[in-house]
N, C-alpha and C positions, 0 to 999 in steps of 0.2 A: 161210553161217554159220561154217565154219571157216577159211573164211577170214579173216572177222572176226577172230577168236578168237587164229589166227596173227598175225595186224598186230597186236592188244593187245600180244603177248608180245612181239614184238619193239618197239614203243615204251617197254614199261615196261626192257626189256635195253638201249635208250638211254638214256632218265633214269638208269637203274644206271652205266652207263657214264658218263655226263657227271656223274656225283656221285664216281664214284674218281678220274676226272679235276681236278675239283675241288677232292678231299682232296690229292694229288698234288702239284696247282699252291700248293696251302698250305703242306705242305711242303716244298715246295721253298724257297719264299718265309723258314722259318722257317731251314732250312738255312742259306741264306745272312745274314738276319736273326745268328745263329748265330756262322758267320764271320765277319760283319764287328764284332759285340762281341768274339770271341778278338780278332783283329786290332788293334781299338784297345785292347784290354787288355792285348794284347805289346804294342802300343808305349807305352801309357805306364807298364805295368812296365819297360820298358828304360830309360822316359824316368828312372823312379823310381832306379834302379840306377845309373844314370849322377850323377843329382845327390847320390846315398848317397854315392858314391865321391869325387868332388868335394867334399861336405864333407869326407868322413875325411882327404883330403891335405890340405885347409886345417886341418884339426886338428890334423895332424902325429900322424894314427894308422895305423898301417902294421899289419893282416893279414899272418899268416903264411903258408905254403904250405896248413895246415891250415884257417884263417878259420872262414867260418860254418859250413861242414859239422861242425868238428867240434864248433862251440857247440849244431849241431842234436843232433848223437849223444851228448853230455850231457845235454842235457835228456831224448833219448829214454831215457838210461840212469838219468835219476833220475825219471821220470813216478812210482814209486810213494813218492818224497818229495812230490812235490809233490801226489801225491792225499792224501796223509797231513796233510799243510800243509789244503788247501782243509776237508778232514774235519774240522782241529782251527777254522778259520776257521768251518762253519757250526756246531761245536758251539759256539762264543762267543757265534756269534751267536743260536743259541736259550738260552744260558743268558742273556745280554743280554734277550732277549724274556719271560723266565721273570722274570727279576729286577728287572727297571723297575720293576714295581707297587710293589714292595719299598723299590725306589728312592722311587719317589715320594711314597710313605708317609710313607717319613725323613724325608722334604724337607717333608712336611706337618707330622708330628711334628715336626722343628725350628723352622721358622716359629711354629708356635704357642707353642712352650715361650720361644722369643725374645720374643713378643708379652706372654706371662704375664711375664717378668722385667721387659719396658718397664712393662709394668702396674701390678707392685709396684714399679716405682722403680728399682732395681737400674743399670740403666744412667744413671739419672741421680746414681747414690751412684758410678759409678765416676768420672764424670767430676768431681766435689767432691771426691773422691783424687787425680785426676789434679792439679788444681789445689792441692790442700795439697801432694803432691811437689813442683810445680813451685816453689811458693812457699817450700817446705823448703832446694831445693836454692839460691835465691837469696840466703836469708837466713844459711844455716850455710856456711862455709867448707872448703877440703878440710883444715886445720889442727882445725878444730872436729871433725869427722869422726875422726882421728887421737886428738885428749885423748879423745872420747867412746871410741874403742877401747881406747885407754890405762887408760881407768877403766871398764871392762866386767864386771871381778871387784866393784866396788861397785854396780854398778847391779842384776847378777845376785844380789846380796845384799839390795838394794831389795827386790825382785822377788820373792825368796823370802819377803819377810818380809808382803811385799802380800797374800802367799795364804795367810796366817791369818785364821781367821775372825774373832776378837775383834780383832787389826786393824782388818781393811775394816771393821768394824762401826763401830769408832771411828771412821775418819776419816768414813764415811758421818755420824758426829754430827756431827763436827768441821764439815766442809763444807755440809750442812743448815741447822745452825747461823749459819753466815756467810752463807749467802744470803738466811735470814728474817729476822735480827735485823739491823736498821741504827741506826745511829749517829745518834740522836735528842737536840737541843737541850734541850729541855725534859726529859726522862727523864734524860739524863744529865749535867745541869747540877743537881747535888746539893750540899748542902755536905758538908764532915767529916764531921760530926757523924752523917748520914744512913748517907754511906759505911762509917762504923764500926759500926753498927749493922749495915748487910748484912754485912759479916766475920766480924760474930756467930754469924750463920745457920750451919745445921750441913751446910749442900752446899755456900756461900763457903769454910769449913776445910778441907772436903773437896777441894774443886778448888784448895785453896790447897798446902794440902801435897801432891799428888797434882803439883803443876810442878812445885813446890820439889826433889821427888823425883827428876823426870824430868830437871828442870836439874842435879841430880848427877850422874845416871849418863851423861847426856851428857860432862858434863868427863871424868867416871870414862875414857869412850874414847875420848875426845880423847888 
């Protein structure tokens, strides 16, 4: 029985053994595995290094005695610009991520307020401008342009006198006037005699002497 016992122990002290053995022969395996990627990663870092250098001679760039070491020991002397840089780089980018909605809000308020203007017309009133300018600039001259500057102190006097109320009011008769009433054959195919009788009237006197007036004081500033 103990001997049994003994043979167990020493089988299971084998399997033990042939399992470190095992771990052992794996790494070994990964060791070299190991080496031969450094290996080919020296070589084709040297290969890399070699055709760096072979472009910079064809570029006609010549490193000093110092080269990249001392591009390295600048950067290592500014790492806290550049952590400073990437800090201002992710706060953009959350204020960027904060602000879109914002954005796109606009974007949506603008579209629509565009949409409401096409609605009411608006863009089709600028373009019936665009075409009176064009048509303006074909028909007036750069001469015509010039008298119109020229007479700017009368026009400005026009213009002041437009925005009297009893004015516009008048010429609003005036111009009413001529669009309702037309020039009728029969109506105004009267004799004399008819005609003398309306002169009678007491608003024919009225609007008679009321030109007669107006044609004076016109000469008067002449």
């Amino acid at each position: 029985m103990e001997e049994v016992k003994i043979q167990d122990q020493i089988d299971d002290i084998h399997r033990k053994m042939d399992l470190v053995l095992e771990y052992i022969e794996e790494q070994r395996k990964k060791n070299e595995t190991y080496e031969d990627l450094v290996k080919d990663a020296s070589i084709v870092a040297k290969d890399a290094f070699n055709q760096t250098v072979q472009l910079l001679e064809k570029s006609q760039i010549e490193l000093d005695s110092c080269g990249l070491s001392c591009l390295l020991i600048k950067l290592l002397q500014n790492l806290g610009t550049f952590y400073e840089m990437l800090e201002m780089m992710e706060s953009a980018r959350d204020f960027m991520k904060d602000f879109s909605p914002v954005i796109r809000q606009m974007g949506l308020d603008a579209v629509n307020k565009m949409n409401e203007l096409d609605q009411k017309g608006y863009f089709e009133y600028l373009i019936a401008m665009g075409r009176i300018v064009e048509k303006w600039i074909q028909t007036y001259t750069v001469q015509d342009m010039n008298n119109l500057e020229n007479n700017l102190d009368n026009f400005a006097s026009i213009l002041r006198d437009l925005t009297n109320h009893e004015m516009t009011g008048r010429l609003t008769s005036v111009t009413h006037a001529l669009s309702t009433i037309k020039m009728d054959d029969k109506m105004d195919n009267i004799s004399y005699w008819k005609l003398f009788k309306k002169m009678r009237s007491k608003e024919v006197k009225k609007s008679l002497s009321y030109t007669l007036r107006l044609i004076e004081a016109i000469n008067r500033q002449n």
